[in-house]
BADRENKE-27532 format. One record per residue (C-alpha): residue number from 1; residue in one letter; x, y, z. Coordinates in steps of 0.25 Angstrom, whole numbers. Layout:
BEGIN
     k   r       x       y       z
   NUM   A       X       Y       Z
...
***
This chain:
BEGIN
     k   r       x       y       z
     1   X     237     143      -4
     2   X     242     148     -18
     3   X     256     146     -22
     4   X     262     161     -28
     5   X     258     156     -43
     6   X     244     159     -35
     7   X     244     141     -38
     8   X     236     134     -27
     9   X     248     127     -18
    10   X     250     114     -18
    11   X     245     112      -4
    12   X     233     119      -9
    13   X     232     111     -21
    14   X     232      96     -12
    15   X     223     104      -1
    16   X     213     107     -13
    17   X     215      93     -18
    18   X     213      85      -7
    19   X     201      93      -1
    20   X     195      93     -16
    21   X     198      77     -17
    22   X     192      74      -3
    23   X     177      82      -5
    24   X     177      75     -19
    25   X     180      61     -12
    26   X     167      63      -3
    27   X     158      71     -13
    28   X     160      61     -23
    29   X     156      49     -10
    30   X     144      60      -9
    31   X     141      57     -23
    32   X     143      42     -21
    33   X     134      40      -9
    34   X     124      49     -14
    35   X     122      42     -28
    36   X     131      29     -26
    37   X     124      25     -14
    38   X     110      33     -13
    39   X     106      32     -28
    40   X     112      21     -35
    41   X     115      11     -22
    42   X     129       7     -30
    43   X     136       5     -15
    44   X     131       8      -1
    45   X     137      22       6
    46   X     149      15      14
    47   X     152       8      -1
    48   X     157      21      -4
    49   X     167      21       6
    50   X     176       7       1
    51   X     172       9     -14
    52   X     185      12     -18
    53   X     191       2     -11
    54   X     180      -9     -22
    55   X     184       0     -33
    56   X     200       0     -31
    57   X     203     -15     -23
    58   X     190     -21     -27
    59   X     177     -26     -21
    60   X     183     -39     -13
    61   X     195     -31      -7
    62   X     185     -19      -3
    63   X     176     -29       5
    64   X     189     -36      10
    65   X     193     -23      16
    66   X     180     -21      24
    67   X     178      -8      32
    68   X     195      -5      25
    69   X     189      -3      13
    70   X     179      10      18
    71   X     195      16      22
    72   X     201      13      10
    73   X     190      14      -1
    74   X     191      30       7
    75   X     205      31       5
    76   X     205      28      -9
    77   X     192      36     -13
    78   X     200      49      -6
    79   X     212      48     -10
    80   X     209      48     -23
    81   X     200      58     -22
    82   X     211      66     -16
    83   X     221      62     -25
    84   X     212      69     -37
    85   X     208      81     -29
    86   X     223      84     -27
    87   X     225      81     -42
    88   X     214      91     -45
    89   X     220     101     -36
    90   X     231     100     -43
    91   X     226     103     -56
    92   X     217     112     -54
    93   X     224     124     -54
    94   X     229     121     -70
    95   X     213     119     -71
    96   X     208     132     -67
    97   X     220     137     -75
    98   X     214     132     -86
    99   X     199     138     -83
   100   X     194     123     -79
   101   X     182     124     -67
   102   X     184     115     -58
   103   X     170     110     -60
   104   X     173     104     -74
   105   X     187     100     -70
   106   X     179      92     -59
   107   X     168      86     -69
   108   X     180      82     -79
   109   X     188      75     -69
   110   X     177      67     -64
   111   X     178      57     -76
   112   X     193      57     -76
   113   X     192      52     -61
   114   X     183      42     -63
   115   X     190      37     -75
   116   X     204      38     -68
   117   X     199      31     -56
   118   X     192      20     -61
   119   X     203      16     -71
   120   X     213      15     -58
   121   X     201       8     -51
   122   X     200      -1     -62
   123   X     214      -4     -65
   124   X     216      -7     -49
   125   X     206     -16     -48
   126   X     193     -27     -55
   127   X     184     -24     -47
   128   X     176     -11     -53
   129   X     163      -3     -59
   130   X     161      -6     -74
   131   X     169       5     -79
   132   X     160       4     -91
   133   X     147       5     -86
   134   X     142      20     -89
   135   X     134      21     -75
   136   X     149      17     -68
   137   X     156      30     -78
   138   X     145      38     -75
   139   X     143      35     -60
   140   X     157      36     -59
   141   X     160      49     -66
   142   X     150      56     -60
   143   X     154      51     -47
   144   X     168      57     -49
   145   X     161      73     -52
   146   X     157      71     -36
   147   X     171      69     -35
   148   X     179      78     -43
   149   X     168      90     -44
   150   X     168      94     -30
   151   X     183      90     -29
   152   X     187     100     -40
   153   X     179     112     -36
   154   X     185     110     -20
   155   X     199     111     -28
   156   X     194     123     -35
   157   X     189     131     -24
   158   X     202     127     -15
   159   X     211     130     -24
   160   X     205     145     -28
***
């Protein structure tokens, strides 16, 4: 689907985004039950599910919600991840014009979404990680490359 400028259309562009948002939601919960849960025993596997629910509302409400928690800690952890797939979609296009590989474009917005993120997170709410704390930066970072990698290259390869 190209527009006559031989552009990706915009249908293309969301398609693109929101597929490449989605794989990098479960790749990076992949990542975070692989090393989160199996290596560091930060949270147990169905932890993963309502963390984002702790992270945006705080602890006390995530318990309060009970099994509501899982359901919104989901739609909060895809729908940002769909959110910055779209976006990406959206500038890919001036990236590749640009000679950029969507590899390294991936690897560069990692820290951006992490940083991005948890300033809103901290903003939103008390209750989070020490910001400060090299192993949260590092964890978190390199948490956010499971993400945006993977994310990127399924933009690039749909949007050809």
């Amino acid at each position: 689907m190209r527009a006559p400028s031989g552009s990706p259309t915009p249908a293309l562009t969301v398609k693109a985004g929101l597929e490449g948002g989605l794989l990098g939601g479960v790749v990076i919960w992949i990542y975070e039950a692989v090393v989160w849960v199996g290596v560091q025993h930060m949270m147990p596997l169905a932890g993963i599910a309502r963390n984002a629910t702790g992270l945006v509302f705080g602890k006390a409400f995530q318990e309060a919600l009970g099994s509501l928690a899982y359901l919104l800690g989901i739609a909060i952890h895809f729908g940002f991840a769909l959110v910055w797939g779209v976006l990406f979609a959206v500038a890919w296009p001036g990236l590749r014009r640009r000679g950029w590989e969507a590899s390294l474009a991936g690897l560069l917005l990692a820290p951006v979404l992490w940083v991005v993120m948890h300033v809103a997170i901290a903003i939103a709410g008390h209750e989070h990680p020490d910001y400060l704390d090299p192993a949260v930066i590092i964890g978190g970072i390199f948490s956010h490359i499971f993400y945006s990698v993977p994310m990127a290259l399924w933009i690039r390869r749909r949007m050809a």
